[in-house]
C-alpha positions in Angstrom: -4.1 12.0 -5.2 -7.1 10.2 -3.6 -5.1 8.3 -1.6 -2.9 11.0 -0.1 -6.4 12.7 0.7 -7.7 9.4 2.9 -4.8 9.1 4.6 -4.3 12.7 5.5 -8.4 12.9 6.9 -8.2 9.9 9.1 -6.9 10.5 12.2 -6.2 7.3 13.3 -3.4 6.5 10.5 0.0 7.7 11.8 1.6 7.3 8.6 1.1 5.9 4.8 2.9 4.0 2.6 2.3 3.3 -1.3 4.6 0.3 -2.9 4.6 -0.2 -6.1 4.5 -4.1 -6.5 6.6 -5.6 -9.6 5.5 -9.5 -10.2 8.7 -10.9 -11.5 7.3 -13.4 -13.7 4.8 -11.6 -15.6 6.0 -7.4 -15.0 2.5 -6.9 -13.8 2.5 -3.5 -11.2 0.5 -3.8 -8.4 -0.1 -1.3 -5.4 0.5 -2.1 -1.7 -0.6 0.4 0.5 1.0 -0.3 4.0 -1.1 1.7 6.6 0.6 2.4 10.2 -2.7 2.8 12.7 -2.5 4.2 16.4 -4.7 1.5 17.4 -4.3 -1.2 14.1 -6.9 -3.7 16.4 -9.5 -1.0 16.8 -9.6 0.8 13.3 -8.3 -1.7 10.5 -11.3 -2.6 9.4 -13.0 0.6 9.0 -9.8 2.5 7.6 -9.5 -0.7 5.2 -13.5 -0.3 4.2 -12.4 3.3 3.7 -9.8 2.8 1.2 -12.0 -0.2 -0.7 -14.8 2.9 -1.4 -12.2 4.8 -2.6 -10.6 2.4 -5.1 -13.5 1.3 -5.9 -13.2 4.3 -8.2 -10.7 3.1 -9.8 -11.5 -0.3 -12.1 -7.9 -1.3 -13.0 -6.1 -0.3 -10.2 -8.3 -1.1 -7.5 -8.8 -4.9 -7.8 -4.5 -4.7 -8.2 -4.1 -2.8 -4.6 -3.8 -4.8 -1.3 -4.1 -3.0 2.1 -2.1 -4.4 5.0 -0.7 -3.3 8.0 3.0 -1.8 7.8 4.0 -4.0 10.6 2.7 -7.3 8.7 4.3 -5.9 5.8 7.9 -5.3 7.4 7.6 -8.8 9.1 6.4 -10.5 5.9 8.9 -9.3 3.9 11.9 -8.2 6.0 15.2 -9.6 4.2 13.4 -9.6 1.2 15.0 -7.8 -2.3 13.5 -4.8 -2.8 14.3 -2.4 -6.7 13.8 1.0 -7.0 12.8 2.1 -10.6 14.1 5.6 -11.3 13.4 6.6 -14.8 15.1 3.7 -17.1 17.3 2.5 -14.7 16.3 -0.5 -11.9 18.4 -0.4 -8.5 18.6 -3.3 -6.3 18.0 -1.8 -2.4 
């Protein structure tokens, strides 16, 4: 996966996360990749222009994939209701 392999070169990403967005109104799948930096002030832009080469690659996907910080992402949507799909079955977390 392309997006395992930026992650795992940069150093400055401590860890990676990959959400799989549901819109409840329409069922339309977007990605969320939440990106924890050691310095998110210094290198978020360059890690971001990193992963927009990369999905540029990608002409479906890529437009559909936001890249935020995991600490705006926690605080944006902490208490929020969050599904798991596994196989056929959805489970409310």
């Amino acid at each position: 996966m392309r997006v395992k392999k930026v992650c795992e070169a940069n150093r400055q990403i401590i860890a990676c996360y990959l959400l799989d967005a549901r819109k409840l109104d329409s069922g339309e799948i977007d990605l969320i990749i939440a990106l924890t930096l050691d310095d998110e002030a210094a290198h978020m832009g360059l890690v971001a222009l990193q992963f927009q080469a990369m999905l540029g690659l990608f002409p479906v996907l890529g437009p559909k994939t936001f890249i935020m910080s995991s600490t705006a992402f926690t605080e944006k949507y902490k208490g929020a209701e969050f599904y798991i799909i596994y196989g056929n079955r959805t489970v409310r977390l």
